[in-house]
Every structure is written in structure tokens, then in C-alpha cells.
N, C-alpha and C positions, 0 to 999 in steps of 0.2 A: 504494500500500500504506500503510495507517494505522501510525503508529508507539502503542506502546503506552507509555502513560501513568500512572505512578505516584504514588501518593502518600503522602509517610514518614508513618509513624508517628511520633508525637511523643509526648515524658513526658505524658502526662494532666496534671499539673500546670502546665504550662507554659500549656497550650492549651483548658480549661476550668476549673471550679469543682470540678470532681469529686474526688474524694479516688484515688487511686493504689492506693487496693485493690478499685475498684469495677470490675466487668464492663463490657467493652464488645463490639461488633460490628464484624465487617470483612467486607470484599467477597473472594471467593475471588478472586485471577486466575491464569491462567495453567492449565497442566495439569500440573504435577509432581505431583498429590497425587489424578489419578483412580488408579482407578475411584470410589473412596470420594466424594473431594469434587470436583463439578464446577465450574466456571469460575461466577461469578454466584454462587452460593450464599454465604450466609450464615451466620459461626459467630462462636457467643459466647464470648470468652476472657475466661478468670478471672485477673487477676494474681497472687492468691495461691494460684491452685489448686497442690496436690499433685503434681509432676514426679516420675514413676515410669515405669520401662520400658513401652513401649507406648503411652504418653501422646502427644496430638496438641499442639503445641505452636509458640508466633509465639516467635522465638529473637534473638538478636540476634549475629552472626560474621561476619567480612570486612565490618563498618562498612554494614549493612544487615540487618532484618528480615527471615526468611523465615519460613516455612509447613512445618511438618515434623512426622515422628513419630521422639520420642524414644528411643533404641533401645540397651540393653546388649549389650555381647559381649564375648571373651573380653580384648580389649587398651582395653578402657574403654568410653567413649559416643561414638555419630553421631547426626549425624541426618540419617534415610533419606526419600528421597520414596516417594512407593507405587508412581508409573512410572518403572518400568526404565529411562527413556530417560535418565533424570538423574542424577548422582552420590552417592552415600553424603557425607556430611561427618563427619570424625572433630572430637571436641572432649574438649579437658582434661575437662572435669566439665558437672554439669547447670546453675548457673550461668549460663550463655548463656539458658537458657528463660526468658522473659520473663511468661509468661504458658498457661496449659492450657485446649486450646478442650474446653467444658462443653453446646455442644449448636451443630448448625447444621441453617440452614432454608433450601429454594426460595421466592424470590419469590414475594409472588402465589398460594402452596398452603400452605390452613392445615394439611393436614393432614400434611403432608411435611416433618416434623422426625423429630431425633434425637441422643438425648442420647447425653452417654459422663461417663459419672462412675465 
């Protein structure tokens, strides 16, 4: 059995030339977040994008980046995977979102995008 293999996210600034407000791309893994976003696929996070209820979002809680959709309710913010199988995560404020994904694509198919703004 293959173990799976991750790789941090790092400050942009540490690790290129790019400036900290600029877009970047990551690799979906894992399945917390079908139906919507499958394994492989690719979405583009905005650092400075807009963090509002509903919003898909790379977060940073428990000393690791996740993949989630940021979520109000009546005792504050989570954030929820879209399968069931996974746990809600409660969080002080929005804060932790490090960044709003602003569109993702399959591999290999041009035509198989999809923004969310």
C-alpha cells in the first residue's frame, strides 16, 4: 500500500520571487471536498481574495493547511468538508483562511473549468 505524500505549503515569500498577494495553484488531494472537487484537480487561490460564508478556502488550524469551505452559523465559523465522512472544524474567526480558491480545472481538459467568485 502506497503511503501518501504531502507537500507544505510555504509563505510565497520565503520560496519564490512572487509577491504574497499573487495567485497561485495546488493539487486537490484526498476526498474531503467531493463531490464538488475531485482528487487531481486543480484550483486557483487568491491570497487576498474576499473570505465570506460559503467561500472555498486553503486555511491554516492545528499547525497545517487544509482545503475547506468556509461556513457561518449560529455559534460562529467552521470549516466544513463537503463529505460527510469528515468533521466540521469550529474556528474563532475567519483569520485562519489563508487564501479563497477563484477557479479550478481537470488536467488535460480545456474545457473543464470553473470559477467561483
Amino acid at each position: 500500500m502506497d503511503e501518501r505524500k504531502t507537500i507544505p505549503i510555504q509563505d510565497i515569500n520565503e520560496t519564490s520571487n512572487c509577491a504574497g498577494s499573487e495567485p497561485y495553484a495546488l493539487m486537490v488531494l484526498g476526498d474531503s471536498m467531493l463531490p464538488e472537487f475531485e482528487e487531481g484537480e486543480i484550483i486557483v487561490v487568491e491570497p487576498s481574495g474576499l473570505v465570506k460564508d460559503g467561500s472555498f478556502v486553503v486555511a491554516y488550524v492545528n499547525d497545517e493547511y487544509i482545503f475547506r469551505q468556509m461556513v457561518k452559523h449560529e455559534e460562529g465559523w467552521m470549516l466544513k468538508p463537503l463529505n460527510p465522512l469528515y468533521p466540521n472544524i469550529p474556528i474563532a474567526d475567519i483569520d485562519v483562511a489563508k487564501g479563497v480558491v477563484i477557479m479550478k480545472k481537470r488536467p488535460g481538459k480545456r474545457s473543464e473549468q470553473k470559477r467561483y467568485i
